[in-house]
C-alpha positions in Angstrom: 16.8 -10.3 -0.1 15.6 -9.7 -3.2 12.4 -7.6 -2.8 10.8 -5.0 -5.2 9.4 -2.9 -2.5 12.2 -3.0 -0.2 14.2 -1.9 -2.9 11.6 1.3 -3.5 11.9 2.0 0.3 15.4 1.9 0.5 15.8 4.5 -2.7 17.8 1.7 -5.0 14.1 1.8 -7.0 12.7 5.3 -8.2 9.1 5.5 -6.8 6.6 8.7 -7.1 6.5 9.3 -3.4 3.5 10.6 -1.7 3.9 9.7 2.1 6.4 8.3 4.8 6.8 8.2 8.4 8.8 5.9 10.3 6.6 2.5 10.0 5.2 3.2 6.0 5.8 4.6 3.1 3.2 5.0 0.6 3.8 6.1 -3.9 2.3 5.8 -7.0 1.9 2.6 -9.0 2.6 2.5 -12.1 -0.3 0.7 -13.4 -3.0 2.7 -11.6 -6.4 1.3 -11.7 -8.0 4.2 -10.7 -7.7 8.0 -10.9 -5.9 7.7 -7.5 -4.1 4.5 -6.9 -1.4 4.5 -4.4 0.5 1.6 -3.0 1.4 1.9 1.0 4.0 -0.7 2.7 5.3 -1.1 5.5 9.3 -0.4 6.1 9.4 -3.4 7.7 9.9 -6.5 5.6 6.2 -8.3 6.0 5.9 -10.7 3.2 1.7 -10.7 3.1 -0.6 -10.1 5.6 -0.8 -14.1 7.0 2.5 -13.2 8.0 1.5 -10.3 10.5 1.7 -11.4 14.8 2.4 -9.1 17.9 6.1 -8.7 16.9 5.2 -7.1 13.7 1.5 -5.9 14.0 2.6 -2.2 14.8 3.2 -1.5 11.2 -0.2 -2.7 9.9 -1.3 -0.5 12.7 0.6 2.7 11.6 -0.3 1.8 8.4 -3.8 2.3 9.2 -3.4 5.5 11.1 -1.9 6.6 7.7 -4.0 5.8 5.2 -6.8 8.9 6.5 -4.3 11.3 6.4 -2.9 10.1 3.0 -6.6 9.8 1.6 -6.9 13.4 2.5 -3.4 14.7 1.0 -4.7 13.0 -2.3 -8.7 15.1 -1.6 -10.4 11.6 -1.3 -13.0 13.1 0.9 -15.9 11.4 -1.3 -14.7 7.9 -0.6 -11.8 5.3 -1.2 -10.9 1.5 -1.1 -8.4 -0.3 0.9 -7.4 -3.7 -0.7 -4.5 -6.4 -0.2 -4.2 -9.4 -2.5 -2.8 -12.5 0.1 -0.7 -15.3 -1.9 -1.3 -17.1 -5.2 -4.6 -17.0 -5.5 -5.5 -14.0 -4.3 -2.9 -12.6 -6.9 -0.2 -11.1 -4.7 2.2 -10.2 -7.4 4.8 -8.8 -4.9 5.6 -11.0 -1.7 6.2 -7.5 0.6 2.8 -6.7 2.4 1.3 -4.0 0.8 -2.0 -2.0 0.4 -4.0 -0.4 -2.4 -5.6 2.8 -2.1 -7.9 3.6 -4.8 -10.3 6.8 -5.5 -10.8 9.7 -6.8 -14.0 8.5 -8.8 -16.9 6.4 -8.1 -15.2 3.2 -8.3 -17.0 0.3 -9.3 -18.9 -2.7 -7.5 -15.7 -4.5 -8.2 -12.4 -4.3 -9.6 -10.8 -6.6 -12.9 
């Protein structure tokens, strides 16, 4: 399998780490949109969230028992937005189920 994130949660791909546990693993992108932009996946191979069921649906789960406690790691007490992009037209760039957290300003009404 030749997947980017997989490849960042295995180590062969540097990453700025900024959280992991045993279902997720969240860093930095590299193209932040926002003052705070982190990217949170699961370490399970998911490849977008149509593919989630019951076999697999614990990781979305940990995921969102994460995201608080990584929202206040990063002091995003004021507010913060959870997005994921689901196939070709809704511009998933990276076929590996993944999460955007953005804050640390007032963001706006929507994103480019």
């Amino acid at each position: 399998m030749d997947c980017l994130f997989c490849g960042i949660i295995e180590g062969k791909i540097p990453s700025s780490p900024v959280w992991s546990d045993d279902y997720c693993y969240a860093f930095k992108d590299i193209n932040p949109q926002a003052p705070v932009h982190v990217i949170v996946v699961p370490k399970a191979h998911i490849p977008s969230a149509d593919r989630i069921y019951e076999g697999n649906s614990v990781y979305v789960a940990k995921i969102f028992e994460a995201i608080p406690k990584i929202a206040e790691k990063l002091d995003l007490g004021r507010g913060y937005r959870v997005i994921t992009n689901i196939g070709e037209h809704g511009c998933q760039s990276v076929q590996h189920l993944h999460f955007h957290l953005l804050g640390g300003a007032q963001l706006p009404d929507r994103m480019n």
